[in-house]
PyMOL Python script that loads the backbone (N, CA, C, O; Angstrom):
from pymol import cmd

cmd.read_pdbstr("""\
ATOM      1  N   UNK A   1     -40.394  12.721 -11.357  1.00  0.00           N
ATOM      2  CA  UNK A   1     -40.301  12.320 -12.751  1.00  0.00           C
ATOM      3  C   UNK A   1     -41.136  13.249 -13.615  1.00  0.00           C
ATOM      4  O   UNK A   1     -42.334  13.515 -13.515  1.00  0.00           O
ATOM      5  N   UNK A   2     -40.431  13.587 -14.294  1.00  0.00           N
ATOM      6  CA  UNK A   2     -41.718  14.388 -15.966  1.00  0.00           C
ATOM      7  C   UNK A   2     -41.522  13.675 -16.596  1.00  0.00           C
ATOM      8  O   UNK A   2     -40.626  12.842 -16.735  1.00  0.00           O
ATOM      9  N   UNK A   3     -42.743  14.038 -17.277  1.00  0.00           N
ATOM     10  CA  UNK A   3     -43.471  13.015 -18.678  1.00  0.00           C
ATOM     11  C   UNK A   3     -42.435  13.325 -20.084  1.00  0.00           C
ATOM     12  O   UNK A   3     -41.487  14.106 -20.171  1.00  0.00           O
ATOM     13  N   UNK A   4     -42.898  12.584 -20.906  1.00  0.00           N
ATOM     14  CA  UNK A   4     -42.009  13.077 -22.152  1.00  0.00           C
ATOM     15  C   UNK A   4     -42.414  14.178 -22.861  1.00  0.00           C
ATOM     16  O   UNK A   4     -43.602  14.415 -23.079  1.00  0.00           O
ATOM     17  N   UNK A   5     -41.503  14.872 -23.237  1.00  0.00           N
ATOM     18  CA  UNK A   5     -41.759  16.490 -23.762  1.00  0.00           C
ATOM     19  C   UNK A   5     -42.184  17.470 -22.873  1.00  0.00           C
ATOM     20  O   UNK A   5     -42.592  18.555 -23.288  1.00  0.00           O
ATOM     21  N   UNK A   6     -42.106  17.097 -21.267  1.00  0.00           N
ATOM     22  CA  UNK A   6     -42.491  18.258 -20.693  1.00  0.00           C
ATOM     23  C   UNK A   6     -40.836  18.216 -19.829  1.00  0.00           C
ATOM     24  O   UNK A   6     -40.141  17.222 -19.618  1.00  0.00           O
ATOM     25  N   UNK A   7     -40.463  20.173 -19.326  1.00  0.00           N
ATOM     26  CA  UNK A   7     -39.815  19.977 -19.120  1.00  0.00           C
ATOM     27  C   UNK A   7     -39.743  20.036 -17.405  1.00  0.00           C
ATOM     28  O   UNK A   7     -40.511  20.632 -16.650  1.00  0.00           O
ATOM     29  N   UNK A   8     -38.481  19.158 -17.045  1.00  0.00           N
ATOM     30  CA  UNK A   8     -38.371  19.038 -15.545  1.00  0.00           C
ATOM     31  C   UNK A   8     -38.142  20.305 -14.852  1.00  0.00           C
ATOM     32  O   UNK A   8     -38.314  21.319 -15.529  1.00  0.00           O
ATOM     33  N   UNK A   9     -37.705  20.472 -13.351  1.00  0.00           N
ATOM     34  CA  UNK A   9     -37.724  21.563 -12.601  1.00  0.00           C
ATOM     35  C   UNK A   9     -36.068  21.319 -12.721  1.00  0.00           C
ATOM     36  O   UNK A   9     -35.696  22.487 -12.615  1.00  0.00           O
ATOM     37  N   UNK A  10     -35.247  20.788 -12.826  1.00  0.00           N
ATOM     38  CA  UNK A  10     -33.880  21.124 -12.892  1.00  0.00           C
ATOM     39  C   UNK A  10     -33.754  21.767 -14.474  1.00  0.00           C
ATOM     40  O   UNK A  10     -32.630  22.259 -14.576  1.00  0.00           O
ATOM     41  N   UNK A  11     -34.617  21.942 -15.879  1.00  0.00           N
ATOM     42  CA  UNK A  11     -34.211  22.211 -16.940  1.00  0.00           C
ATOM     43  C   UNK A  11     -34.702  23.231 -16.694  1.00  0.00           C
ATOM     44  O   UNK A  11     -34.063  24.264 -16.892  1.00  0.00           O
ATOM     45  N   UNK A  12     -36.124  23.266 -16.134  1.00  0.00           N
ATOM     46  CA  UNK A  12     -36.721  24.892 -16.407  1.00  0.00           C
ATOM     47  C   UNK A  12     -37.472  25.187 -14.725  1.00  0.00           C
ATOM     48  O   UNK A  12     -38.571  24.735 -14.404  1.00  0.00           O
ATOM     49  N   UNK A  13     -36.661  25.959 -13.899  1.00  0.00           N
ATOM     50  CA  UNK A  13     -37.757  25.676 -12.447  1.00  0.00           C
ATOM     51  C   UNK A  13     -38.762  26.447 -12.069  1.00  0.00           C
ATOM     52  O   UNK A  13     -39.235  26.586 -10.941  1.00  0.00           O
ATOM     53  N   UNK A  14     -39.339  27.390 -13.983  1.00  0.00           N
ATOM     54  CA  UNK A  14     -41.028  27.537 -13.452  1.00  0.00           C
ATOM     55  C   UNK A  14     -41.729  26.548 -14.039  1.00  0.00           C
ATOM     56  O   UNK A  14     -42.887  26.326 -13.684  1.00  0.00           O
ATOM     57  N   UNK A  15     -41.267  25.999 -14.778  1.00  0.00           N
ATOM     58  CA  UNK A  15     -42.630  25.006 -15.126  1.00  0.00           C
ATOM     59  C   UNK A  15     -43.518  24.541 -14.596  1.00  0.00           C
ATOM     60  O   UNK A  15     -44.608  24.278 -15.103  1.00  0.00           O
ATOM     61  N   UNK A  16     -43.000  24.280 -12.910  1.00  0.00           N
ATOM     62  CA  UNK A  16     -44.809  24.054 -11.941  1.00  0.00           C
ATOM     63  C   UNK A  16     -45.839  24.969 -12.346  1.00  0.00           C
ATOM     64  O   UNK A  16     -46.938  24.853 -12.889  1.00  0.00           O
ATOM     65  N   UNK A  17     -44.991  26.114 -11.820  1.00  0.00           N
ATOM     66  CA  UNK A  17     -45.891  26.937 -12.336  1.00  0.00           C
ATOM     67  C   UNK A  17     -46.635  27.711 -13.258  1.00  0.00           C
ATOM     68  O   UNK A  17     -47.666  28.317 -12.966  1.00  0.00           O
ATOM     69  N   UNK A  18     -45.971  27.678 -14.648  1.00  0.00           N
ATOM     70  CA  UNK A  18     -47.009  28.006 -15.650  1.00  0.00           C
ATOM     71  C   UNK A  18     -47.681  26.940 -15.696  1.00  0.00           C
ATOM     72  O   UNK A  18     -48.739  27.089 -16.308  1.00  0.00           O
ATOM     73  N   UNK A  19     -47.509  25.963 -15.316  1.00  0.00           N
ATOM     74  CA  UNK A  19     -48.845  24.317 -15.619  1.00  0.00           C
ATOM     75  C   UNK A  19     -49.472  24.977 -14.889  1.00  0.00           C
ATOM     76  O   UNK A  19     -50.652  24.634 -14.953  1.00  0.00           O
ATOM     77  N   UNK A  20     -49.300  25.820 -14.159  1.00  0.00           N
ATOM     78  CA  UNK A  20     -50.610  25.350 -12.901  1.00  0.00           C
ATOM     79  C   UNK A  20     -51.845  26.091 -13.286  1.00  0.00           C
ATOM     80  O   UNK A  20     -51.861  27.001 -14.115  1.00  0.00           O
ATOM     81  N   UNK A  21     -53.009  25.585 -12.549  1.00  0.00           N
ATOM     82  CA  UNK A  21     -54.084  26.167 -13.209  1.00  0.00           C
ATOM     83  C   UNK A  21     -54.225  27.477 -12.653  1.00  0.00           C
ATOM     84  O   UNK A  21     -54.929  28.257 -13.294  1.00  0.00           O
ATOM     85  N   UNK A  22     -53.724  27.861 -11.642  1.00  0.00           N
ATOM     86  CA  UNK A  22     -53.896  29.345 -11.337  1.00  0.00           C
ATOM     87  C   UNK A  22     -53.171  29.830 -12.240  1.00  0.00           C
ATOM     88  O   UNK A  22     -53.802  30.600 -12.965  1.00  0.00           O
ATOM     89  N   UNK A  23     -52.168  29.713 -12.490  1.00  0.00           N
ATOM     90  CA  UNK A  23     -51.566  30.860 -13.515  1.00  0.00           C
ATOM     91  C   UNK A  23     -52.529  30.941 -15.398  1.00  0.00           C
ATOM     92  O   UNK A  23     -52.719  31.882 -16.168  1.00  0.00           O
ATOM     93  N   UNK A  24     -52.872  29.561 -15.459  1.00  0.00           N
ATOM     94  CA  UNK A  24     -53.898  29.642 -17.269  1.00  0.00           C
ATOM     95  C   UNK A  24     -54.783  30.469 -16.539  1.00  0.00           C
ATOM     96  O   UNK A  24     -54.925  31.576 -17.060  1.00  0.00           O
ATOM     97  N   UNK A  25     -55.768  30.184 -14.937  1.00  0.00           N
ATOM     98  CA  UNK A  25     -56.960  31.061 -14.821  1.00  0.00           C
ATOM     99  C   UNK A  25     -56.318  32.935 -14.948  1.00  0.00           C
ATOM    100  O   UNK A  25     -56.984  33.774 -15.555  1.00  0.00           O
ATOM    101  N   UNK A  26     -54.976  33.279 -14.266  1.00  0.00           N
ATOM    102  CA  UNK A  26     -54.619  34.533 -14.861  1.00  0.00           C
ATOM    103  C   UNK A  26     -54.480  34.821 -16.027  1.00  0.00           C
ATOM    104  O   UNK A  26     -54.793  35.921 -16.481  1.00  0.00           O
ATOM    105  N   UNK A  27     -53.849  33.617 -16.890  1.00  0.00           N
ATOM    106  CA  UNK A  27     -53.576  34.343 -18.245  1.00  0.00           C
ATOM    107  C   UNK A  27     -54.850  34.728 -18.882  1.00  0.00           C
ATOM    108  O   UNK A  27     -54.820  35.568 -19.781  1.00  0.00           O
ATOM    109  N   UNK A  28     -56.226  34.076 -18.423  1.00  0.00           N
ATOM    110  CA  UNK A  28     -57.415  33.877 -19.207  1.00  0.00           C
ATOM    111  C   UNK A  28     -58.102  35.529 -18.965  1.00  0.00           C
ATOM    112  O   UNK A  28     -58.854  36.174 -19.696  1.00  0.00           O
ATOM    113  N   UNK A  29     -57.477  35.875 -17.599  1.00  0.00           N
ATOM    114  CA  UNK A  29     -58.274  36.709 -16.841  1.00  0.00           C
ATOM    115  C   UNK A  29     -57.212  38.023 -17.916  1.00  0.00           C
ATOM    116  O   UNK A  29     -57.723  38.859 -18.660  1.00  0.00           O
ATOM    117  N   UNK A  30     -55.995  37.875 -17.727  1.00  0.00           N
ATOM    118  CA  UNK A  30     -55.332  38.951 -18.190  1.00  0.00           C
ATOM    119  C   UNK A  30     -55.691  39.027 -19.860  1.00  0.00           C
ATOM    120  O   UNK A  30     -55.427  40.152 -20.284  1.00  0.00           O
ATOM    121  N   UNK A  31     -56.203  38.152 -20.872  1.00  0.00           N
ATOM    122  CA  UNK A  31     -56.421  38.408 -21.936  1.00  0.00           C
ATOM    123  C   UNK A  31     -57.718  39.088 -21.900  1.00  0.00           C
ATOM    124  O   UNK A  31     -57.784  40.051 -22.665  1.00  0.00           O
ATOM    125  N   UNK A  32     -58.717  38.849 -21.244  1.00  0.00           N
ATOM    126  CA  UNK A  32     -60.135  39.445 -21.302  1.00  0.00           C
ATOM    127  C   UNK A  32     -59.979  40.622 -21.189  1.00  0.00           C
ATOM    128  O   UNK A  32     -60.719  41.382 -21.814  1.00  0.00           O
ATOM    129  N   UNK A  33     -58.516  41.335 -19.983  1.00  0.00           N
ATOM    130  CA  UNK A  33     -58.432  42.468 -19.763  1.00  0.00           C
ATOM    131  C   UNK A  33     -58.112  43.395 -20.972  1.00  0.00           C
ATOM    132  O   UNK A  33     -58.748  44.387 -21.330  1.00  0.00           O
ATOM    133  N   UNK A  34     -56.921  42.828 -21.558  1.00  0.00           N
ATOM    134  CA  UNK A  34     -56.187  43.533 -22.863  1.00  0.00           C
ATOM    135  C   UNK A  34     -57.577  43.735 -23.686  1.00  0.00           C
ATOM    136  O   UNK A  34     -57.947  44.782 -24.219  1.00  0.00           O
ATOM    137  N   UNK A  35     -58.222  42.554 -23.667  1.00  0.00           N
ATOM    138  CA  UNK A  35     -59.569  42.778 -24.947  1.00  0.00           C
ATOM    139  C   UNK A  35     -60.269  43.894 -24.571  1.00  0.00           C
ATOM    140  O   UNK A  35     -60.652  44.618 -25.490  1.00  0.00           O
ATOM    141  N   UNK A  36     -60.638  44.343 -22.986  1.00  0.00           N
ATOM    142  CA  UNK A  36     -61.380  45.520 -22.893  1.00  0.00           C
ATOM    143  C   UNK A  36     -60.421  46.566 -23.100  1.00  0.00           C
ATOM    144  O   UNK A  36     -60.914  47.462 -23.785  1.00  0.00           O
ATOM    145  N   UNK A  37     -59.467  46.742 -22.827  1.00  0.00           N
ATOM    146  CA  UNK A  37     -58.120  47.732 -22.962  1.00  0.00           C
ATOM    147  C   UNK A  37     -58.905  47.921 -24.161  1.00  0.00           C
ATOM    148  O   UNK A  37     -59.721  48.843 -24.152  1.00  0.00           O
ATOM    149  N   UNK A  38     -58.769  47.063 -25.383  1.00  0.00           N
ATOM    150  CA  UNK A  38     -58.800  47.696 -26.737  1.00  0.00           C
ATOM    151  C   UNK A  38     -59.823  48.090 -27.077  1.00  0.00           C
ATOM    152  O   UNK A  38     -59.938  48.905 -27.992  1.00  0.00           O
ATOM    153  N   UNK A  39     -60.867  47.575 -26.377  1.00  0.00           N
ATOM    154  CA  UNK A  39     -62.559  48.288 -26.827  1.00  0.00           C
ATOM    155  C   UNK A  39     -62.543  49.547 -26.115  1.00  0.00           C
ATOM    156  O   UNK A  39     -63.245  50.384 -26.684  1.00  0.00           O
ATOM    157  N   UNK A  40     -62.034  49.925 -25.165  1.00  0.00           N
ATOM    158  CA  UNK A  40     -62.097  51.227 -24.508  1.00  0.00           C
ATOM    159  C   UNK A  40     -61.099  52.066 -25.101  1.00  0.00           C
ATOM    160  O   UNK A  40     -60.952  53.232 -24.735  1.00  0.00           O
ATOM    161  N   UNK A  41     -60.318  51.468 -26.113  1.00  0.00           N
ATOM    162  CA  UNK A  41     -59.957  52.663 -25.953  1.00  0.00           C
ATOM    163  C   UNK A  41     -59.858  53.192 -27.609  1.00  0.00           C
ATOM    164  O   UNK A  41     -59.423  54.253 -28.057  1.00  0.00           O
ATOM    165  N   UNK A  42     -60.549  51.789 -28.438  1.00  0.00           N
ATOM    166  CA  UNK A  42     -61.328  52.527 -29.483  1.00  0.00           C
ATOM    167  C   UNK A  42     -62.224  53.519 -29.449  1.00  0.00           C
ATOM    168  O   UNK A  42     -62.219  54.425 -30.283  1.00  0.00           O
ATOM    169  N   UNK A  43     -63.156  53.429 -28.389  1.00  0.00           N
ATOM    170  CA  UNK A  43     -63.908  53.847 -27.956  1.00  0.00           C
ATOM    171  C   UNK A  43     -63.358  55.344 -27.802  1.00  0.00           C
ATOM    172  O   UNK A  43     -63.748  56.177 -28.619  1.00  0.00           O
ATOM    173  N   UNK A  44     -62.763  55.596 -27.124  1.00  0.00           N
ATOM    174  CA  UNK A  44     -61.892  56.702 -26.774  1.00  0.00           C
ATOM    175  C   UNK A  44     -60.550  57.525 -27.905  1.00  0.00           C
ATOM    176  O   UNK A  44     -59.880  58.553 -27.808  1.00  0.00           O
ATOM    177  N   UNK A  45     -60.638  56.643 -28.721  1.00  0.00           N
ATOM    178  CA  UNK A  45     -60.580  57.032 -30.153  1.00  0.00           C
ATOM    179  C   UNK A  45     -58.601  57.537 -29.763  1.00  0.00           C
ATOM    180  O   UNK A  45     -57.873  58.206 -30.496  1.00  0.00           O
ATOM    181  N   UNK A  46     -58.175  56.789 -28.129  1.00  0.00           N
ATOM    182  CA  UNK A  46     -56.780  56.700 -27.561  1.00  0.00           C
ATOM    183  C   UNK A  46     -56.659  55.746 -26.899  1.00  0.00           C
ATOM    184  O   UNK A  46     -57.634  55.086 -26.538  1.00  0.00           O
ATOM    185  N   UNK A  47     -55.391  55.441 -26.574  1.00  0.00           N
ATOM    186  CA  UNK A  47     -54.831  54.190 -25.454  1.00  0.00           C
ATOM    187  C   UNK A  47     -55.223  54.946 -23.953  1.00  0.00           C
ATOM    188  O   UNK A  47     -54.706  55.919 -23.405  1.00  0.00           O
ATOM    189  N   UNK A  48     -56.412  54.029 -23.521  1.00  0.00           N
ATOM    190  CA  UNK A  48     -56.315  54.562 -22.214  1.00  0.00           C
ATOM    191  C   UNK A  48     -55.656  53.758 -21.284  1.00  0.00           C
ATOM    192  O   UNK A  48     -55.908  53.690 -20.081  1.00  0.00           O
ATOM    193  N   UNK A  49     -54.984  53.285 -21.770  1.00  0.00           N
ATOM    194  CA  UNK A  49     -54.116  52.036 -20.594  1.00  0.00           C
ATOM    195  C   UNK A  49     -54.422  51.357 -20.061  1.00  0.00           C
ATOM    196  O   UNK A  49     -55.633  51.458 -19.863  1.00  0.00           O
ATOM    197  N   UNK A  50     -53.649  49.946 -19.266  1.00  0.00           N
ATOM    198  CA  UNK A  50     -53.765  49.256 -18.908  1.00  0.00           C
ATOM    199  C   UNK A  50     -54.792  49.146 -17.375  1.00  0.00           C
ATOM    200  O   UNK A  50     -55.617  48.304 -17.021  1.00  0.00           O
ATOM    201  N   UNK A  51     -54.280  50.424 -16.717  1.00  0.00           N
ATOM    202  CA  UNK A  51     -54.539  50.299 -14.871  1.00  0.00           C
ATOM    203  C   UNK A  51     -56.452  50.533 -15.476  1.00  0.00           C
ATOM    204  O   UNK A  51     -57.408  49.917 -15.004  1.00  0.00           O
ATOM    205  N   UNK A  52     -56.502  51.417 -16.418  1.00  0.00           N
ATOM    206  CA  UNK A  52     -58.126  52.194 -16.483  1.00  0.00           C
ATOM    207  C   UNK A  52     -58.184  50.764 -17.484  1.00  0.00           C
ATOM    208  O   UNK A  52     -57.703  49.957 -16.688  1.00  0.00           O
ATOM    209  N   UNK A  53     -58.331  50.368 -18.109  1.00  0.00           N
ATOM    210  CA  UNK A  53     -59.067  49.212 -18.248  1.00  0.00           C
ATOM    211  C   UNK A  53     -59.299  48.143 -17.308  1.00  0.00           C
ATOM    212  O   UNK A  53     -60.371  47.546 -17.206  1.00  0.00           O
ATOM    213  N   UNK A  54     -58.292  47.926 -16.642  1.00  0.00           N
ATOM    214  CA  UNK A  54     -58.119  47.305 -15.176  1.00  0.00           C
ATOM    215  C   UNK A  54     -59.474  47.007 -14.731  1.00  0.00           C
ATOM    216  O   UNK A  54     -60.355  46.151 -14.651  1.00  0.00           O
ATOM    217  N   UNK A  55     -59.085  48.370 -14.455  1.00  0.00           N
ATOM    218  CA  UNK A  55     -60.174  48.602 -13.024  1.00  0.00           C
ATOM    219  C   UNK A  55     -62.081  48.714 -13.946  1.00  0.00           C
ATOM    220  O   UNK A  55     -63.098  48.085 -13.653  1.00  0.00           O
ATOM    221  N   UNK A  56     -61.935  49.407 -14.676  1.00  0.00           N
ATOM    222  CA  UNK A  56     -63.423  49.265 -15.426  1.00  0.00           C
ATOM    223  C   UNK A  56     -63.445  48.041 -15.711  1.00  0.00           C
ATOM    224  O   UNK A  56     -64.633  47.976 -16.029  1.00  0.00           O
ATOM    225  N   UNK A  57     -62.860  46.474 -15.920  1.00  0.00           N
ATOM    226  CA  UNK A  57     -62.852  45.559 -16.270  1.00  0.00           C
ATOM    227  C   UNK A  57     -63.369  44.818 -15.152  1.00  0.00           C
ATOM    228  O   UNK A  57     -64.236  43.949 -15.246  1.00  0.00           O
ATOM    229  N   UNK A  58     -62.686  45.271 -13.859  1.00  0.00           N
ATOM    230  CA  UNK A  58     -63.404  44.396 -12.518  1.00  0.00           C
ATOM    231  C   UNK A  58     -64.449  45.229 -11.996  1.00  0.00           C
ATOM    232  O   UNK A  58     -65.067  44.837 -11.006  1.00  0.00           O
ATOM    233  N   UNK A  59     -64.725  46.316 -12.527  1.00  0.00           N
ATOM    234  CA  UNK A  59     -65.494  47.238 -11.868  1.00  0.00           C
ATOM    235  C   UNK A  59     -67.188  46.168 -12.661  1.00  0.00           C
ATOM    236  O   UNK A  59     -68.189  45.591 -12.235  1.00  0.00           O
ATOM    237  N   UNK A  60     -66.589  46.456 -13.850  1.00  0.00           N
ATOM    238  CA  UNK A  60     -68.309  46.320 -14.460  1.00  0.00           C
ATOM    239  C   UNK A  60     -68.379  44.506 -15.291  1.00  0.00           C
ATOM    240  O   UNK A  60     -69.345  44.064 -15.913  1.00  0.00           O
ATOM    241  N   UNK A  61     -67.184  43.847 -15.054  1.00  0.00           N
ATOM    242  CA  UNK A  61     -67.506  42.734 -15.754  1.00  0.00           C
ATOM    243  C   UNK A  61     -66.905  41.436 -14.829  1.00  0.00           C
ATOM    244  O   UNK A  61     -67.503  40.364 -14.934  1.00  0.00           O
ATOM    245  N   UNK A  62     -65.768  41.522 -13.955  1.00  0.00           N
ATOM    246  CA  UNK A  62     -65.159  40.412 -13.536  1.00  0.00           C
ATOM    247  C   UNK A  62     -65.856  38.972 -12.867  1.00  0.00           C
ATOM    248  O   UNK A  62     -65.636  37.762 -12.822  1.00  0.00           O
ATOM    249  N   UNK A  63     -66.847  39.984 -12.388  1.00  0.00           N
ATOM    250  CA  UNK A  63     -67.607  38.774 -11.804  1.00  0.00           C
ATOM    251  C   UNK A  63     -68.546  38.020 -12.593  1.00  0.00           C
ATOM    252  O   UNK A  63     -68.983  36.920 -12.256  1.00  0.00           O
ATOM    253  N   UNK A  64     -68.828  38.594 -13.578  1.00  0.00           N
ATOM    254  CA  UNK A  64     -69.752  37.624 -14.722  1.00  0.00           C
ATOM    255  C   UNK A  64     -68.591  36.896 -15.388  1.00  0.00           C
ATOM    256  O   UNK A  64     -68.757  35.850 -16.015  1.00  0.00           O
ATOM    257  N   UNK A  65     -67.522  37.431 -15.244  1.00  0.00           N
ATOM    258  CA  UNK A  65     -66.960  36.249 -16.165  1.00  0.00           C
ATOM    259  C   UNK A  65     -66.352  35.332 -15.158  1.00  0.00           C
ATOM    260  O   UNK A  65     -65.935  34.281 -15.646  1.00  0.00           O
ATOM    261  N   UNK A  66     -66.246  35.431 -14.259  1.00  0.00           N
ATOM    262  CA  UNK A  66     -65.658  34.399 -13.229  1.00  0.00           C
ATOM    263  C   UNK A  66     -66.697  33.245 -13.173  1.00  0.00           C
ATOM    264  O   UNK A  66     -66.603  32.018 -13.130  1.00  0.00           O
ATOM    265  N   UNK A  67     -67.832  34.223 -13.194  1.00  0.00           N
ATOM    266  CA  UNK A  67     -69.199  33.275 -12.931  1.00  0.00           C
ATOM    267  C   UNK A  67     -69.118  32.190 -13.742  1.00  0.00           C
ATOM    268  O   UNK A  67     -69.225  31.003 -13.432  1.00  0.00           O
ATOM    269  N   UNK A  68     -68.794  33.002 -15.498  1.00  0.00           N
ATOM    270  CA  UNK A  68     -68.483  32.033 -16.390  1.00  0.00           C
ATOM    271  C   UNK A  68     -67.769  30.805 -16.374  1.00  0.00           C
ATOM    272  O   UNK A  68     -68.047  29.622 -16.568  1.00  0.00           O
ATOM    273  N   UNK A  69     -66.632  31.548 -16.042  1.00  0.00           N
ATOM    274  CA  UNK A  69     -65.337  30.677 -15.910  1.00  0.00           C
ATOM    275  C   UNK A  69     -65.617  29.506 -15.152  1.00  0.00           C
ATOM    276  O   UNK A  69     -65.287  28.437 -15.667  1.00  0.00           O
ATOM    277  N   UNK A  70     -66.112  29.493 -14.131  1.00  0.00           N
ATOM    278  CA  UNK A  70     -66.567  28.532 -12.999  1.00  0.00           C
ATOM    279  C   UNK A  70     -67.482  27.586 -13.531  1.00  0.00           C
ATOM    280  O   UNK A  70     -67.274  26.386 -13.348  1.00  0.00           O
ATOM    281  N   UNK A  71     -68.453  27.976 -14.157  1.00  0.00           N
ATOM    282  CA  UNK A  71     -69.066  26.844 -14.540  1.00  0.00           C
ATOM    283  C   UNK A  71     -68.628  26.112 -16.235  1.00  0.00           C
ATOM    284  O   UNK A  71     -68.978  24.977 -16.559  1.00  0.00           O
ATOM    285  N   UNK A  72     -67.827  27.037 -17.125  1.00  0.00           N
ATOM    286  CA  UNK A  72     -66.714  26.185 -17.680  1.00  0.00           C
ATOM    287  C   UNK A  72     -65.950  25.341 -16.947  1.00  0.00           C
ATOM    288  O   UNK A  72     -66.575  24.354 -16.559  1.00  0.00           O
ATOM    289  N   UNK A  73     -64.860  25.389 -16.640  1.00  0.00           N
ATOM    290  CA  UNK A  73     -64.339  24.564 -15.504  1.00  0.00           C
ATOM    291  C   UNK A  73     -65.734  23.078 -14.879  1.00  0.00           C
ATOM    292  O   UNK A  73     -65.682  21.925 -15.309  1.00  0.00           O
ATOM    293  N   UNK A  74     -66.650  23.504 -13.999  1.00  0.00           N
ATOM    294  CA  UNK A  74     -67.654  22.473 -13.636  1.00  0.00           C
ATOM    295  C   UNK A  74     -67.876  21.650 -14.996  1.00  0.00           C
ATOM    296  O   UNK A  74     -68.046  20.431 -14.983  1.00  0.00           O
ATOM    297  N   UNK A  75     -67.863  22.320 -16.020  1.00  0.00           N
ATOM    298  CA  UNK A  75     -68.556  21.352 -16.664  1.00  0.00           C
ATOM    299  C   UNK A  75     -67.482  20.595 -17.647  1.00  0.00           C
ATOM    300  O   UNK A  75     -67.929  19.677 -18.334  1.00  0.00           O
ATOM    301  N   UNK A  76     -66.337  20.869 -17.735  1.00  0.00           N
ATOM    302  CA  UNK A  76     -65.014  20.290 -18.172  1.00  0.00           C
ATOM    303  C   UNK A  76     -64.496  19.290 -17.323  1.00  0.00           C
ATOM    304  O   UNK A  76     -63.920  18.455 -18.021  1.00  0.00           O
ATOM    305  N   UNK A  77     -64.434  18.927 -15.783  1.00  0.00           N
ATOM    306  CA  UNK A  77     -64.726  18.200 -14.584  1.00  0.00           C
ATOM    307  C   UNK A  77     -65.251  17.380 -14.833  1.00  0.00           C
ATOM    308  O   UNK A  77     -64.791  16.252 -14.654  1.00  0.00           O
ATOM    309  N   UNK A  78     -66.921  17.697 -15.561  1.00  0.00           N
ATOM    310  CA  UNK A  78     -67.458  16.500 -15.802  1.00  0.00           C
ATOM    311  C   UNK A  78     -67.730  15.928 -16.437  1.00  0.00           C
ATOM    312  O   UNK A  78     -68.754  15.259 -16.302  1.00  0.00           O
ATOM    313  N   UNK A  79     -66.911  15.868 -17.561  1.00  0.00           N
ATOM    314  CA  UNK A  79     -66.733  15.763 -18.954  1.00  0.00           C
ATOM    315  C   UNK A  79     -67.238  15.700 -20.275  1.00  0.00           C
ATOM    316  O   UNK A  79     -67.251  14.894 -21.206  1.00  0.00           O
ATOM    317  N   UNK A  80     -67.742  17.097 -19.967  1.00  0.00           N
ATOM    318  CA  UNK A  80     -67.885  18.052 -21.374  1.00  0.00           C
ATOM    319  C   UNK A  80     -69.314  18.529 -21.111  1.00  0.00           C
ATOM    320  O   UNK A  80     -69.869  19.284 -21.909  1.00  0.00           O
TER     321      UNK A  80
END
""", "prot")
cmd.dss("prot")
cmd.show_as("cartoon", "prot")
cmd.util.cbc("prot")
cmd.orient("prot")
């Protein structure tokens, strides 16, 4: 059964999966990325693309923000 206004797996059959929380924790992860994309490559005064922000993104920040992320999450769990 789905709720009202959400849609079922016979109308739409990803909807498991964009609900799911792994895919918001990617989208969260993939916006932080684009945001360094664009500071680097102001910085660089060009588009240095996606893969080189990538990788300088997990190179020098991923794990502080996971860190983040994690204890957002903990503390949304326990309400607020």
């Amino acid at each position: 059964m789905s709720g009202a206004g959400s849609p079922s797996l016979a109308t739409d059959p990803n909807a498991v999966f964009r609900n799911s929380a792994l895919y918001r924790e990617f989208l969260l992860e993939r916006e932080e990325i684009l945001r360094h994309k664009w500071y680097l490559s102001e910085q660089a005064g060009q588009d240095v693309g996606f893969e080189k922000a990538l990788l300088d993104w997990i190179v020098k920040h991923r794990s502080e923000w996971r860190s983040q992320r994690e204890k957002a999450i903990a503390k949304e769990r326990a309400g607020g």
